[in-house]
N, C-alpha and C positions, 0 to 999 in steps of 0.2 A: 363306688370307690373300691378298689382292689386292697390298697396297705398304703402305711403310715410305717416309717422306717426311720430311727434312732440308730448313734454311734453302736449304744446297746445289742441291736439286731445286727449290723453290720462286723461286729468284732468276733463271734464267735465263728466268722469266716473270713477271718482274716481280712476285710475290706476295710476297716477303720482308717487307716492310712492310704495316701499314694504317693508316690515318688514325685519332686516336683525336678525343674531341670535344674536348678544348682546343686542336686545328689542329695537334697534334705529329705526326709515327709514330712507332709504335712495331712492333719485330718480332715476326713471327708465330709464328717460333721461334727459340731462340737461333742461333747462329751463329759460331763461335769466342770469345764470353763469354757467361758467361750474368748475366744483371743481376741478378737477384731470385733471392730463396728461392723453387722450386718452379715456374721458369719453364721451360716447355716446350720440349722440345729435339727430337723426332720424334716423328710420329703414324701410327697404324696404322691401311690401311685392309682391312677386313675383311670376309667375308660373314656374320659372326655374332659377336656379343660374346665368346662363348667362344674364338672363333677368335682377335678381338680381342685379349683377353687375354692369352692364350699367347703370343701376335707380342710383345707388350708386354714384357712378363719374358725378352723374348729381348733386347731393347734394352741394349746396354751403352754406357756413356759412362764416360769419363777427365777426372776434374776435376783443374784446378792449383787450388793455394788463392791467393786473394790478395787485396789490403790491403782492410778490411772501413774505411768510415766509418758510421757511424748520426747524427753529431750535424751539423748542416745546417750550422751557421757552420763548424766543420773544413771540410767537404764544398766549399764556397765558395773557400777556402783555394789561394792559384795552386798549391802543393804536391800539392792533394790529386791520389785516382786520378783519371783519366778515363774513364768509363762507354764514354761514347758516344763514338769518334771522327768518326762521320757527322756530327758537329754543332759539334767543337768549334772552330769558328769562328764559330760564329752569335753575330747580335748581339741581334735579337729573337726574343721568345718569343711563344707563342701568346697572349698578350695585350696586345702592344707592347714597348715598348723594357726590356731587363732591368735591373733596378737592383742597385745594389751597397748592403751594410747599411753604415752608417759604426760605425767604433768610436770610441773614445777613445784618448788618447795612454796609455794601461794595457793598451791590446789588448780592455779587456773591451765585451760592446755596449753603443751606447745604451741609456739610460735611457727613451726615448721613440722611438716609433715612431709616421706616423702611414699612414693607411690608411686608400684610399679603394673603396669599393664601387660601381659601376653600381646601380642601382634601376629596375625597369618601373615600378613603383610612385610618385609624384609625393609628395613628404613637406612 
């Protein structure tokens, strides 16, 4: 086994992050949270897969559990977690200015959303 490589090791060159195409980043590997099911937390480098391996199954990690949203309008919610602290200030997103969904006075969503799409294409 050559190295075993953390956000840790990667940040003090600027590698922690990459550009994704909708003009976000996103991390290379976690880094005191992990966001997603199955996100990569250290990688091993190796002079042979077997060796690979091995280095791999030695990797241990300590997870906390904590608050799970899946449903987008919760998520939206000033309450909800926050993912990302690098960001939550931001006011645009990788496609301009972000919008908020309107509700009704019941809390439930509109009934009508509309939605505009760019086209290459002339209609």
């Amino acid at each position: 086994m050559l190295a075993v490589l953390t956000a840790a090791d990667l940040k003090p060159l600027s590698l922690h992050y990459m550009p994704t195409l909708a003009g976000d980043v996103a991390a290379v590997l976690a880094e005191d949270k992990v966001l997603y099911q199955n996100q990569e937390v250290a990688f091993v480098i190796a002079t042979d897969r077997y060796v690979a391996a091995d280095a791999a199954d030695l990797v241990e990690v300590e997870y906390e559990g904590l608050p799970v949203v899946i449903d987008p309008f919760k998520a939206m919610a000033p309450d909800a977690p926050l993912l990302r602290e690098d960001i939550k200030d931001k006011k645009d997103g990788a496609h301009g200015q972000r919008k908020h969904y309107i509700t009704s006075s019941t809390g439930r969503s509109a009934t009508r959303m509309r939605l505009t799409l760019p086209s290459e294409r002339p209609t």
